[in-house]
py3Dmol code that shows the C-alpha trace and the ligand (Angstrom):
import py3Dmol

protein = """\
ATOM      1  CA  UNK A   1       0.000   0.000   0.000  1.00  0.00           C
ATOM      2  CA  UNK A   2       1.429   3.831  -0.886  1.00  0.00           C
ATOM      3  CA  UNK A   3       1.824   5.683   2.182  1.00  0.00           C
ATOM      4  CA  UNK A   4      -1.079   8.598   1.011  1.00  0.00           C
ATOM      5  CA  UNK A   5       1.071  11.206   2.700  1.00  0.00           C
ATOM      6  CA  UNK A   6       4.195  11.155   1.094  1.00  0.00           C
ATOM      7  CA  UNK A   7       2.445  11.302  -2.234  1.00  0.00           C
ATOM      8  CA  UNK A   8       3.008  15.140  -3.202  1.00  0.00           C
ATOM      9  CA  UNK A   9      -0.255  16.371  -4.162  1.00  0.00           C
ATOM     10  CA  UNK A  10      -0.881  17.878  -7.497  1.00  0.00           C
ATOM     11  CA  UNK A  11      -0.426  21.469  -8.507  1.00  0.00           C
ATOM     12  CA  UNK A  12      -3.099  23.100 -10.783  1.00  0.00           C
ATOM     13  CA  UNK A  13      -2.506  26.641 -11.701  1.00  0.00           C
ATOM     14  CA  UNK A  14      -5.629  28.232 -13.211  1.00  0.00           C
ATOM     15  CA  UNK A  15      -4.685  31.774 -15.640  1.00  0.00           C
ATOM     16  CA  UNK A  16      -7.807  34.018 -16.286  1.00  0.00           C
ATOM     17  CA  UNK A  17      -8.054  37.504 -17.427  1.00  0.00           C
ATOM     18  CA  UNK A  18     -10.862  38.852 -14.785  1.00  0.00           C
ATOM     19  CA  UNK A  19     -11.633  38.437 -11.369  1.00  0.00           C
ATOM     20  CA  UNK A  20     -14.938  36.269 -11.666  1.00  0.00           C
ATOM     21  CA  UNK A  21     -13.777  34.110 -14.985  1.00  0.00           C
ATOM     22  CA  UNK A  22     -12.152  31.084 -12.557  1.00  0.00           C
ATOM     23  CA  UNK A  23     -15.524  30.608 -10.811  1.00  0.00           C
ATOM     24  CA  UNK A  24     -17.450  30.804 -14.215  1.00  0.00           C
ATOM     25  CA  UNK A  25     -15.568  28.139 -15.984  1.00  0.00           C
ATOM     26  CA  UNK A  26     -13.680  26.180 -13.591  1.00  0.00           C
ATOM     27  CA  UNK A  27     -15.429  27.026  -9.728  1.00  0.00           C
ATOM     28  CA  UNK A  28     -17.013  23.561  -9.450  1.00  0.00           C
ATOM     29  CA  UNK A  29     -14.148  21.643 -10.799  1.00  0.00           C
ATOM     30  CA  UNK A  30     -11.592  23.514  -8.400  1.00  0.00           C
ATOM     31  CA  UNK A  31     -13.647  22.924  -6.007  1.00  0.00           C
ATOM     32  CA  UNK A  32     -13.873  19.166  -6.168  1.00  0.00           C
ATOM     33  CA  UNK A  33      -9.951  18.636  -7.356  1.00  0.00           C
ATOM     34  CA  UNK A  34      -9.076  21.208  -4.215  1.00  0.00           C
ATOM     35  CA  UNK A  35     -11.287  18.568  -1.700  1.00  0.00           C
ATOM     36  CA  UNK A  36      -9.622  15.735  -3.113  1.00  0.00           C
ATOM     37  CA  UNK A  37      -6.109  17.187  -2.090  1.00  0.00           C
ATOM     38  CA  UNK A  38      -4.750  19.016  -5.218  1.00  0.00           C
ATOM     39  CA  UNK A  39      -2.919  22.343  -4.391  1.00  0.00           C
ATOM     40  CA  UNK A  40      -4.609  24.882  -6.795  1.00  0.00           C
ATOM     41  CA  UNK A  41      -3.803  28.547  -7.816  1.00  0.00           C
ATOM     42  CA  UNK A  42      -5.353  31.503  -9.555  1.00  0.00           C
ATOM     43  CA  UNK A  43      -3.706  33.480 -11.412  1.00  0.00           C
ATOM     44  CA  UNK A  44      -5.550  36.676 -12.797  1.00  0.00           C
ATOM     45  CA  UNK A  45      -4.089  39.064 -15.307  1.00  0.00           C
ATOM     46  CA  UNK A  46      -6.100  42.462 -15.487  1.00  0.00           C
ATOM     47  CA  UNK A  47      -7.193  44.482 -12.544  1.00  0.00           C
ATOM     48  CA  UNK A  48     -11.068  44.258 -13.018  1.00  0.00           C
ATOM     49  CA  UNK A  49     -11.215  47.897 -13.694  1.00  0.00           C
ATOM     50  CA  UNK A  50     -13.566  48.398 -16.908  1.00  0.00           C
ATOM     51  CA  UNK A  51     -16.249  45.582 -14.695  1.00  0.00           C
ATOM     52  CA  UNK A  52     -19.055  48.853 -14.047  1.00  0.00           C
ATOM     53  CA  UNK A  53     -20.335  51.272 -16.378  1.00  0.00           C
ATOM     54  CA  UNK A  54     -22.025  53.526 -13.729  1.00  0.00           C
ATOM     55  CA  UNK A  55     -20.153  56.733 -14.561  1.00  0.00           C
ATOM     56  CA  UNK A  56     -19.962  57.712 -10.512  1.00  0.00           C
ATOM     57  CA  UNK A  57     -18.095  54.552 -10.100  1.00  0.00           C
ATOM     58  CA  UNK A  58     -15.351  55.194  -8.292  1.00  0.00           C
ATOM     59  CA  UNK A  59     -12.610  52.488 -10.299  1.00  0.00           C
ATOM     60  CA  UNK A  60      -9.946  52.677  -7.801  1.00  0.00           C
ATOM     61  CA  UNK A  61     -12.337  51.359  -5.260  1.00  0.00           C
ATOM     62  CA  UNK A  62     -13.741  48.685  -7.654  1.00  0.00           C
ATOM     63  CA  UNK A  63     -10.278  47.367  -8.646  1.00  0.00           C
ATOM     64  CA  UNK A  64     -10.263  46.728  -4.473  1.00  0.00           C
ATOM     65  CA  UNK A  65     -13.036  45.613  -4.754  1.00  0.00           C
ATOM     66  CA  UNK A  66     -12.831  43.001  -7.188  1.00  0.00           C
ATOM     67  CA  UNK A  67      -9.783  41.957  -5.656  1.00  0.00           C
ATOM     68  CA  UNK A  68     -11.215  41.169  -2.388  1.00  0.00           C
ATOM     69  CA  UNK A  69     -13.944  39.315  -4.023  1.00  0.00           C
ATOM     70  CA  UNK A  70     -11.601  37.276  -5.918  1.00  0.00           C
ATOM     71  CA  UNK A  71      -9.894  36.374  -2.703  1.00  0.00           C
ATOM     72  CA  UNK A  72     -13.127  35.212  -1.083  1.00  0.00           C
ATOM     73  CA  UNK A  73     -14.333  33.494  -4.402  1.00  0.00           C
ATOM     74  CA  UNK A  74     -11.202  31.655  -3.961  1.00  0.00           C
ATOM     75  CA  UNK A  75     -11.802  30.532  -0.418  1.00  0.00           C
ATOM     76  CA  UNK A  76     -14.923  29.147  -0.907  1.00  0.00           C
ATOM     77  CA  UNK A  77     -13.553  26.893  -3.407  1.00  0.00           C
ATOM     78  CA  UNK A  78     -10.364  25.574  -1.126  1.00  0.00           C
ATOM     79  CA  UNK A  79      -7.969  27.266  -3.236  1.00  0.00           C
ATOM     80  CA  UNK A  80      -4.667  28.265  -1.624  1.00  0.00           C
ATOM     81  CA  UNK A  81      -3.844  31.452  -3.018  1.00  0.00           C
ATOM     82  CA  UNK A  82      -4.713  34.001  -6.019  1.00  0.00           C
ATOM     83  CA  UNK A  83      -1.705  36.180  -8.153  1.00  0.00           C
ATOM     84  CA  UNK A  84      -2.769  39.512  -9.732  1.00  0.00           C
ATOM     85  CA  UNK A  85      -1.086  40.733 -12.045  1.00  0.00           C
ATOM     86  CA  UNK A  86      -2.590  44.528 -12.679  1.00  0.00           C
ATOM     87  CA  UNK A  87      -2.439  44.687 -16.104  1.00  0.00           C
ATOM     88  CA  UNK A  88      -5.355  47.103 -17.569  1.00  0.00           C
ATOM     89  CA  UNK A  89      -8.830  45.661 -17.887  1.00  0.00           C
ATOM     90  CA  UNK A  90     -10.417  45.744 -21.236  1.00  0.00           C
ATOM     91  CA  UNK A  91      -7.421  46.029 -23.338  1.00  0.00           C
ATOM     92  CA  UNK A  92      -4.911  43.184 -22.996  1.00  0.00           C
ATOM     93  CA  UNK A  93      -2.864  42.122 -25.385  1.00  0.00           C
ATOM     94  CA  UNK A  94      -0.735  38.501 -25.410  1.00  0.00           C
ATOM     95  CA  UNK A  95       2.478  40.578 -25.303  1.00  0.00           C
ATOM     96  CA  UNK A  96       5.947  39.233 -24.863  1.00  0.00           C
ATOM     97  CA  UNK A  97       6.251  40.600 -21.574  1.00  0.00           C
ATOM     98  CA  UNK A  98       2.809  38.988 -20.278  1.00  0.00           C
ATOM     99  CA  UNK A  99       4.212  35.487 -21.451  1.00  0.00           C
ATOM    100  CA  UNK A 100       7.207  36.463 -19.670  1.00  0.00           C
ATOM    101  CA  UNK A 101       5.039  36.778 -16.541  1.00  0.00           C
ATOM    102  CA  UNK A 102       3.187  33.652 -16.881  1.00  0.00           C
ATOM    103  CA  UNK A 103       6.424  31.731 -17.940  1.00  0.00           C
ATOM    104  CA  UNK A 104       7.714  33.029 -14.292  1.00  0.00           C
ATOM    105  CA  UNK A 105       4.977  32.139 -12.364  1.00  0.00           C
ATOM    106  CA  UNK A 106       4.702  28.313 -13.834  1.00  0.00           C
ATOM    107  CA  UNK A 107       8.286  28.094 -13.351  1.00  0.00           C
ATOM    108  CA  UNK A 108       7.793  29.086  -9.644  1.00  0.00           C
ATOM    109  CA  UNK A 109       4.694  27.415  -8.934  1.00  0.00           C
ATOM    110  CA  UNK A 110       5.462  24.015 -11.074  1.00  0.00           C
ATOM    111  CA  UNK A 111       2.075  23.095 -11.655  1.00  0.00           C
ATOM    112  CA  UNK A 112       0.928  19.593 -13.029  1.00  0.00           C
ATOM    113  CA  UNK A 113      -1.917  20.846 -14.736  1.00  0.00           C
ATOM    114  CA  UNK A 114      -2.771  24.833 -15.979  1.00  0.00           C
ATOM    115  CA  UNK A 115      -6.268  25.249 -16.824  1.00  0.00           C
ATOM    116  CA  UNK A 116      -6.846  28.398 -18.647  1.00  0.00           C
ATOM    117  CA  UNK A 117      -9.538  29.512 -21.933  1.00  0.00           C
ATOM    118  CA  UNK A 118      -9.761  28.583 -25.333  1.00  0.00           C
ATOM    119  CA  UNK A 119      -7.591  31.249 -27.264  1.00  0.00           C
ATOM    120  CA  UNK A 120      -9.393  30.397 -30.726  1.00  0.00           C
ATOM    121  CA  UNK A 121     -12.961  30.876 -29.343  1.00  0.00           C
ATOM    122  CA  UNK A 122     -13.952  34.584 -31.014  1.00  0.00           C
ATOM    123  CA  UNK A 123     -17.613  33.322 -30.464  1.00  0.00           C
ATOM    124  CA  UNK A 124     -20.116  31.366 -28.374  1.00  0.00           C
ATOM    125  CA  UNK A 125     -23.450  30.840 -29.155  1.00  0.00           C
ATOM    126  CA  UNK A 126     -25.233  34.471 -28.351  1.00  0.00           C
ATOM    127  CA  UNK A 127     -22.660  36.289 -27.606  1.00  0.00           C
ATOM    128  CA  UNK A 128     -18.670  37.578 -28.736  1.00  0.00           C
ATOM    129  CA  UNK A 129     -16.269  36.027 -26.661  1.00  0.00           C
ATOM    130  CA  UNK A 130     -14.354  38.797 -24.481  1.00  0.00           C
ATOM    131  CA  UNK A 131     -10.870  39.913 -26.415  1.00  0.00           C
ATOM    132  CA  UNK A 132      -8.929  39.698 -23.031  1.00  0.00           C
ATOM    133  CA  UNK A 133     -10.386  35.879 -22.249  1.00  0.00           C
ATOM    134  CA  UNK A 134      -8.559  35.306 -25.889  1.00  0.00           C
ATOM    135  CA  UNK A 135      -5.547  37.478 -25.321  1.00  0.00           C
ATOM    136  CA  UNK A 136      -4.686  35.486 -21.584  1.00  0.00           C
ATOM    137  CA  UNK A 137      -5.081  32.432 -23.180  1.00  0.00           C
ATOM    138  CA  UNK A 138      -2.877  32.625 -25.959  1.00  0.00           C
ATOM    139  CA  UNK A 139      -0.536  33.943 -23.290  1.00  0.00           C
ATOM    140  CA  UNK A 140      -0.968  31.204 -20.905  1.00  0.00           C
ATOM    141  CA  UNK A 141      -1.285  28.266 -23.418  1.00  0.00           C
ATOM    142  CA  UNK A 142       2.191  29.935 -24.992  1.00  0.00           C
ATOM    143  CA  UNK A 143       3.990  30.282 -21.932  1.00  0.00           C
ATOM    144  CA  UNK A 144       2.384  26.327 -21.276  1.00  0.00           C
ATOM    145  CA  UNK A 145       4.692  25.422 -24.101  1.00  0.00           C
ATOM    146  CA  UNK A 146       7.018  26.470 -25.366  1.00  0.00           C
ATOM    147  CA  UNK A 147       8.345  29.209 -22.862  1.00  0.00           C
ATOM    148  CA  UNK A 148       7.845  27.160 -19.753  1.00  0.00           C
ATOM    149  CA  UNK A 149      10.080  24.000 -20.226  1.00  0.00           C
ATOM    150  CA  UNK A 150      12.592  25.644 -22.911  1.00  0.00           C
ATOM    151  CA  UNK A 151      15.664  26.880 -21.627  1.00  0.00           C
ATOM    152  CA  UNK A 152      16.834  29.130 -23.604  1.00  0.00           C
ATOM    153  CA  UNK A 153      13.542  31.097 -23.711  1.00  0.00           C
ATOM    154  CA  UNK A 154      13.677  34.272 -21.582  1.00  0.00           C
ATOM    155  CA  UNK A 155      17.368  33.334 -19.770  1.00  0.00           C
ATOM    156  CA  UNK A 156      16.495  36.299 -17.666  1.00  0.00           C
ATOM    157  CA  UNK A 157      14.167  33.708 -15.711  1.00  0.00           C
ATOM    158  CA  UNK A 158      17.217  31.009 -15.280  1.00  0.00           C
ATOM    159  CA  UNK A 159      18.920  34.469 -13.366  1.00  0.00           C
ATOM    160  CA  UNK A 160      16.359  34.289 -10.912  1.00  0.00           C
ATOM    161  CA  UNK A 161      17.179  30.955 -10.346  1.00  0.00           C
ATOM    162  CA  UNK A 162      13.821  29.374 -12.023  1.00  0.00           C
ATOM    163  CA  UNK A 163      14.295  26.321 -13.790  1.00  0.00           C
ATOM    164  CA  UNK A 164      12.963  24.816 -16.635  1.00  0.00           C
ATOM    165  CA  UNK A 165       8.950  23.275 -15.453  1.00  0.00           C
ATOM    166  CA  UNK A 166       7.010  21.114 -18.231  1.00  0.00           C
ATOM    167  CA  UNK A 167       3.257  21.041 -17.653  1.00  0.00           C
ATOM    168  CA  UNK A 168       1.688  17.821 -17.377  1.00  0.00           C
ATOM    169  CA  UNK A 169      -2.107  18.768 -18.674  1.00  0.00           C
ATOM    170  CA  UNK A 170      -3.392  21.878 -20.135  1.00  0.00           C
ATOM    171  CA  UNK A 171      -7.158  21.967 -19.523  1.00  0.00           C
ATOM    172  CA  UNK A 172      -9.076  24.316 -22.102  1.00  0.00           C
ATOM    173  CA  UNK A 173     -12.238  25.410 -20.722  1.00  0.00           C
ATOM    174  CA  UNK A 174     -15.012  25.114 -22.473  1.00  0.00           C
ATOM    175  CA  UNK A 175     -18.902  25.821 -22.772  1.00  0.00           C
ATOM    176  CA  UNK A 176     -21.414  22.604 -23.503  1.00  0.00           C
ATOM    177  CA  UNK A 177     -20.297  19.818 -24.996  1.00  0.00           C
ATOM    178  CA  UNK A 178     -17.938  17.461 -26.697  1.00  0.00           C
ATOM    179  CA  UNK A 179     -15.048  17.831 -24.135  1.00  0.00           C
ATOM    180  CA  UNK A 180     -13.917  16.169 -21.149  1.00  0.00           C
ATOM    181  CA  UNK A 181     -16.892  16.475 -18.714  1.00  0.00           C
ATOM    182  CA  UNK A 182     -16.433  16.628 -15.216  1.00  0.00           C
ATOM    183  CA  UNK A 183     -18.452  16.007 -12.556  1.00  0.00           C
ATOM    184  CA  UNK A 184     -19.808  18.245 -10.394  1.00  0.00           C
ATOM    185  CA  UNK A 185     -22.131  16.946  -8.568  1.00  0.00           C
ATOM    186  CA  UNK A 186     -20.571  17.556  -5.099  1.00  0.00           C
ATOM    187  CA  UNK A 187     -19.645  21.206  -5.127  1.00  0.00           C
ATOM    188  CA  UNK A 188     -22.379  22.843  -7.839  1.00  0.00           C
ATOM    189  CA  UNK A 189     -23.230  24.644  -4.589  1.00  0.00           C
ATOM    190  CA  UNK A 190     -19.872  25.798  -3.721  1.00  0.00           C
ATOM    191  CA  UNK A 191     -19.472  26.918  -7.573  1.00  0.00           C
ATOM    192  CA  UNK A 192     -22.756  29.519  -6.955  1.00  0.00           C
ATOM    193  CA  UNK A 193     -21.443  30.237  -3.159  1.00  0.00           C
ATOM    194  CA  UNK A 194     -18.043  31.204  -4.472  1.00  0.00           C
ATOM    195  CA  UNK A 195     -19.867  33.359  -8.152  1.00  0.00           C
ATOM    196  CA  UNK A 196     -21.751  34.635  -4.769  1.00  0.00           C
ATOM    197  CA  UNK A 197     -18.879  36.682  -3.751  1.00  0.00           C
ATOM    198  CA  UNK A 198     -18.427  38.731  -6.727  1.00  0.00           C
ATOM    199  CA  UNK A 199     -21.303  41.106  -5.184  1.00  0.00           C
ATOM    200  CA  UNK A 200     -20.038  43.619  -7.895  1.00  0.00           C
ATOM    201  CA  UNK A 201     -20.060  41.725 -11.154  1.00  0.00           C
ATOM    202  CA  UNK A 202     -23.122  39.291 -10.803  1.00  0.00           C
ATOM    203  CA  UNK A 203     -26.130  37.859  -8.285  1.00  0.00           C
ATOM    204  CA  UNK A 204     -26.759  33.958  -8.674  1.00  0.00           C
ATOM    205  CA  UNK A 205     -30.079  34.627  -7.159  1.00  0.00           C
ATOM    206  CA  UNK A 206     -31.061  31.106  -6.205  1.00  0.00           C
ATOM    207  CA  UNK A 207     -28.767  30.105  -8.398  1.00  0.00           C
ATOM    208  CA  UNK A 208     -31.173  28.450 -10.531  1.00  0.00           C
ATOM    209  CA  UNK A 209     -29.611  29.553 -13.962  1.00  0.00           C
ATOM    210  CA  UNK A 210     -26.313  28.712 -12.524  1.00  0.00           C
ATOM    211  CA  UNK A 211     -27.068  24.534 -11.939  1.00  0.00           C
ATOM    212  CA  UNK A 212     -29.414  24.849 -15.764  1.00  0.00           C
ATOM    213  CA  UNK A 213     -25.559  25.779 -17.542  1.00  0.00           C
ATOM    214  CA  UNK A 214     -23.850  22.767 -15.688  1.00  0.00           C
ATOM    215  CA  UNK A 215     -27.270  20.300 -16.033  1.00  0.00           C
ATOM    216  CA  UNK A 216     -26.445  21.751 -20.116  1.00  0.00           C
ATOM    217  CA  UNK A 217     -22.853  20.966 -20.047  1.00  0.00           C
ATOM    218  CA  UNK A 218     -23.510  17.401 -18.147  1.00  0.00           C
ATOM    219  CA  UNK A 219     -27.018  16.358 -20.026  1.00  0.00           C
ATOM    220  CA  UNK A 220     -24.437  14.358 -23.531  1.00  0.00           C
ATOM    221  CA  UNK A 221     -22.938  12.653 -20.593  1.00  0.00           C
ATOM    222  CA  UNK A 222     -25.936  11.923 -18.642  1.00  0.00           C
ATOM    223  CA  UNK A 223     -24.595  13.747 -15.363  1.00  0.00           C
ATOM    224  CA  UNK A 224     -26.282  16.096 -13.393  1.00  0.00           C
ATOM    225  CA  UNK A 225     -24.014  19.303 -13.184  1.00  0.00           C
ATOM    226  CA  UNK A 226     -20.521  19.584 -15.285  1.00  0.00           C
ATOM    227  CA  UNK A 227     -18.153  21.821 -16.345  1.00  0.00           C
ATOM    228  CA  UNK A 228     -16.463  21.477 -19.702  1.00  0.00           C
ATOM    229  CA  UNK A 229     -12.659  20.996 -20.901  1.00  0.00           C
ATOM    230  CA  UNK A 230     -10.480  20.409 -23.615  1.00  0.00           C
ATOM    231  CA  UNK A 231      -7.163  18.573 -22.475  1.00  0.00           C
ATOM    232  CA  UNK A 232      -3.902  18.514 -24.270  1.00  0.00           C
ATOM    233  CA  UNK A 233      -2.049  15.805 -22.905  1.00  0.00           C
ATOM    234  CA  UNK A 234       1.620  17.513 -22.374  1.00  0.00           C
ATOM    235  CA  UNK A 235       3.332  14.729 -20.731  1.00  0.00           C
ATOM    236  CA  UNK A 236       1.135  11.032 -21.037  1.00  0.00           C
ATOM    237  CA  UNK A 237       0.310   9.081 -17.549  1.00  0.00           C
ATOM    238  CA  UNK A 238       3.002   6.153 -17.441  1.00  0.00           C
ATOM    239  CA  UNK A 239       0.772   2.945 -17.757  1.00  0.00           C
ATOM    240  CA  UNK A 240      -0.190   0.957 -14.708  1.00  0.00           C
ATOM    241  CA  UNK A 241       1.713  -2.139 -13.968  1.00  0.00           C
ATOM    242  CA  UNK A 242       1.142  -4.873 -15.252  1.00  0.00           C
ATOM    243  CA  UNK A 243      -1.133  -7.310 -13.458  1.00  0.00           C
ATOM    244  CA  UNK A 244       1.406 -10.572 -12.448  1.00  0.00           C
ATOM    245  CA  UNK A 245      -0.474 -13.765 -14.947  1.00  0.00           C
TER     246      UNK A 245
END
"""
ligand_1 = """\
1
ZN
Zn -14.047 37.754 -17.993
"""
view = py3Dmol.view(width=600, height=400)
view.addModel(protein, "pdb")
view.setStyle({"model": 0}, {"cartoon": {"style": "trace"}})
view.addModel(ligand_1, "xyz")
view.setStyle({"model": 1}, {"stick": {}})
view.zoomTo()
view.show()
């Protein structure tokens, strides 16, 4: 038997361009891996700023704001700790020195898995996909690979003594179906408790409209409340032993 504690547990490092995005697409499912012992990190590039069009908005207060209710998002769903990286709401580009930033962070962190959006999604069914969910996850999925494990990209990073790190899984979020479907079932609730938090940006209500999307995602699969992925497998599983004949 493997002594359970000596197992190190796995790192998942979520990248998302606005406070609120992590609980949207990946709340329930951080959630559940968080419960089940995986160490998992948000990572959030833009301050929140352009989130209120109430011209008597005060958007120093709401970038505090927003931060705090990331924070508290975050709790809810067990995970250990949220990086903000300040760059300007509403106009983010995937710019050298953003992959730099990401590259630096998965390098510190070392994360098994990086869950982040689908950079090629300009449209979803209704509605145009934000340009900063793009722009962070062309950044993300570029620092992912190549920037991450190649050494000589950005040698400034092997001066601060961060190594090389090769990502395991990259999860692509996605809406409805026809992706890896996870299950949900177990911490739907703490998915609209922790979308709860961002008093600023949204109200769950009951949260009615909130279990509908993830009965949507999970109906193909026959499960009761899912969110959606696309995995690239980075580094394959090795395969189980091999029973003895
Ligand atoms: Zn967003």
């Amino acid at each position: 038997m493997s002594d359970q504690s000596t197992t190190p547990p796995l790192v998942v490092l979520g990248i998302f361009a606005h406070p609120d995005d992590p609980e949207f697409s990946m709340g329930g499912t951080a959630a559940l891996w968080a419960s089940q012992g995986a160490a998992v990190y948000y990572c959030i590039i833009t301050n929140g700023r352009a989130g209120s069009n109430d011209p008597t908005q005060d958007l120093d207060e709401l970038v505090r704001i927003r931060e705090a209710e990331q924070r508290a998002a975050a709790q809810v769903c067990g995970v250990r700790d949220v990086f903000f990286l300040g760059y300007e709401d509403g106009t983010l580009e995937p710019t050298i020195a953003l992959r730099r930033e990401l590259t630096r962070l998965i390098r510190r962190l070392r994360p098994d898995r990086v869950v982040t959006g689908d950079p090629t999604a300009f449209f979803y069914e209704g509605y145009i996909n934000h340009a900063d969910h793009r722009a962070a996850a062309e950044a993300a999925v570029t620092a992912v690979f190549p920037s991450a494990p190649t050494r000589p990209i950005f040698p400034e990073l092997l001066a601060e003594g961060l190594e090389p790190h090769q990502v395991k899984q990259l999860y692509i979020t996605q809406l409805g179906e026809g992706a890896l479907i996870v299950d949900i079932g177990t911490t739907i609730e703490t998915k609209i408790e922790a979308l709860r938090q961002h008093r600023s940006q949204v109200d769950p209500g009951d949260g009615s409209w909130i279990r509908e999307w993830a009965a949507g995602t999970g109906r193909a699969a026959g499960i009761a409340y899912a969110e959606g992925f696309r995995v690239v497998t980075l580094v394959p599983e090795p395969a189980p032993p091999a029973e003895p004949a």
